[in-house]
MDAnalysis code that builds the backbone (N, CA, C; Angstrom):
import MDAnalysis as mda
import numpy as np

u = mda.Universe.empty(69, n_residues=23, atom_resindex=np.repeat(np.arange(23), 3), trajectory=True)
u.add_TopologyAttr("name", ["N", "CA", "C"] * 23)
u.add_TopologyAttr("resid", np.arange(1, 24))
u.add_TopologyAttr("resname", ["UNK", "UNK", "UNK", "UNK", "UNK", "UNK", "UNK", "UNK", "UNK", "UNK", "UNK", "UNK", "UNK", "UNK", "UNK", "UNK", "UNK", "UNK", "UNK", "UNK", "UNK", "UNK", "UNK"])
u.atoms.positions = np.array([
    [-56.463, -18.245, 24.589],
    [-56.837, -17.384, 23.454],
    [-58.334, -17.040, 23.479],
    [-59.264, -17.707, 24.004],
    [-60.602, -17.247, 24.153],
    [-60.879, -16.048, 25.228],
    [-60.032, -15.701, 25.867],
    [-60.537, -14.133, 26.584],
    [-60.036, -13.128, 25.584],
    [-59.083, -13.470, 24.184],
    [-58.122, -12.038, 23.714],
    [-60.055, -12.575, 22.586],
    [-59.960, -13.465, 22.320],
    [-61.378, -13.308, 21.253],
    [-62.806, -12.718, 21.734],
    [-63.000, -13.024, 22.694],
    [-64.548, -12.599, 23.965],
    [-63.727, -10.837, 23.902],
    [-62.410, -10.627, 24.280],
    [-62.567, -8.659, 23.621],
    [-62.563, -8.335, 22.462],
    [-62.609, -8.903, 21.562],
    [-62.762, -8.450, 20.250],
    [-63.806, -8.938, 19.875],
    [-64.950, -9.875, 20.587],
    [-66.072, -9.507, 20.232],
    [-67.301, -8.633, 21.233],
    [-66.899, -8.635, 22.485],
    [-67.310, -8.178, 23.218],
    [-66.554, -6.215, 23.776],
    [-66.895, -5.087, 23.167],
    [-66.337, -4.399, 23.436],
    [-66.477, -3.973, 25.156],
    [-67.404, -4.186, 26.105],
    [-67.968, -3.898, 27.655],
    [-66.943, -5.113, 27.828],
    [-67.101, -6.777, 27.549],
    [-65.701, -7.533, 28.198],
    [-64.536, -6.871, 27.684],
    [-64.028, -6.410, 27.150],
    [-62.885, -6.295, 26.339],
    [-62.685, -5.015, 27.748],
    [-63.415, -4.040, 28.331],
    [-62.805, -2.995, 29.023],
    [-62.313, -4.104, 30.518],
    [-63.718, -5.012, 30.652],
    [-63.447, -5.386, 32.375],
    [-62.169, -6.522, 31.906],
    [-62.108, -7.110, 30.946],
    [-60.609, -7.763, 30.593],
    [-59.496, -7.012, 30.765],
    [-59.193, -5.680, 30.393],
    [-58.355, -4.924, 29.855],
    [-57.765, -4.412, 31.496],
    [-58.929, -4.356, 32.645],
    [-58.809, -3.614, 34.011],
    [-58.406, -4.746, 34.932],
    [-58.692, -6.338, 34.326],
    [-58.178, -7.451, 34.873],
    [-56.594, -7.431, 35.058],
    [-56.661, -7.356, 33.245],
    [-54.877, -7.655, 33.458],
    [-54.051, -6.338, 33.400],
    [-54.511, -5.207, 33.528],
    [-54.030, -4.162, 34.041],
    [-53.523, -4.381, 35.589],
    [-54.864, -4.853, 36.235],
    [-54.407, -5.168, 38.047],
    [-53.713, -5.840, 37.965],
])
């Protein structure tokens, strides 16, 4: 649960998160 919280506070992590679990 601390990477879904680091994108909701971090909007720049929240994209390279989002392109992580996209790949």
């Amino acid at each position: 649960p601390g990477r879904l919280e680091l994108r909701k506070y971090n909007p720049i992590l929240r994209k390279y998160t989002l392109h992580k679990e996209i790949k």
